[in-house]
N, C-alpha and C positions, 0 to 999 in steps of 0.2 A: 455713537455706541455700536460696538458690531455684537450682532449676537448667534447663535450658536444654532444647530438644529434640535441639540437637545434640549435648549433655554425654550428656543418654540414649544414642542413636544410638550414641558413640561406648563410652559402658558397654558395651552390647549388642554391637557389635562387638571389643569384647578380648576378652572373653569366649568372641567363637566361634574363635579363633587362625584358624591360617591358613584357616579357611574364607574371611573377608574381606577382602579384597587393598586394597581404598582406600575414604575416606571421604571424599565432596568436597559442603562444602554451595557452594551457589551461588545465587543470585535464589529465595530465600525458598524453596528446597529444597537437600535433600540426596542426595545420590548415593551409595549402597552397593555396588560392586563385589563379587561375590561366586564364588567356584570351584562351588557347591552354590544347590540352590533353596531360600533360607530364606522362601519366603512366607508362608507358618505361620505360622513366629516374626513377620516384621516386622506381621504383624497384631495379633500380644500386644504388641509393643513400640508401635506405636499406641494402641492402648487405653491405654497405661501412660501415653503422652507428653498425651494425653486426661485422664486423669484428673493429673497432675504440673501440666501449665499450665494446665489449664480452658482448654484451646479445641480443638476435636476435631480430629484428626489422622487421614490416611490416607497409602496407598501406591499404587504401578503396578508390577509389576515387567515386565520385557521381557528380551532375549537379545542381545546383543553378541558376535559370535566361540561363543567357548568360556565366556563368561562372563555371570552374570545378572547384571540390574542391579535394583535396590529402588532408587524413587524414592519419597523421606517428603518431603509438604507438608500445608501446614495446608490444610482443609475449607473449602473456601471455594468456592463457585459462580463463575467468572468463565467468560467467553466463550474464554478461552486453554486457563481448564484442562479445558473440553468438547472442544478439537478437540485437545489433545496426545496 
């Protein structure tokens, strides 16, 4: 069975119940909403989506309101993903 970085992502998000409010991937990321700072975790969950696809994955998280956000895309050097 292969599965996906999003399939991960969304594993790892049932799993925490309502700590995560939405999952939205979008232009070759994905968007974690979260009540709680999981930065921690989305770094185990990187390593995992790492070693599951063979192509290395990372994170940002930032602050929205009252809520964090975890942003997971693929490791890749571009001039966009330097200035975001």
């Amino acid at each position: 069975m292969n599965y996906t970085a999003l399939d991960i992502i969304h594993f790892w998000a049932d799993s925490r119940g309502k700590q995560i409010h939405s999952v939205l991937p979008t232009n070759g990321k994905v968007h974690v909403r979260c009540t709680v700072d999981l930065s921690k975790e989305a770094g185990r969950v990187c390593n995992f989506i790492t070693l599951v696809v063979k192509q290395p994955w990372t994170f940002q998280k930032h602050r929205e309101n009252e809520m964090f956000v975890i942003v997971f895309f693929p490791e890749k050097v571009t001039l966009r993903n330097l200035f975001e």
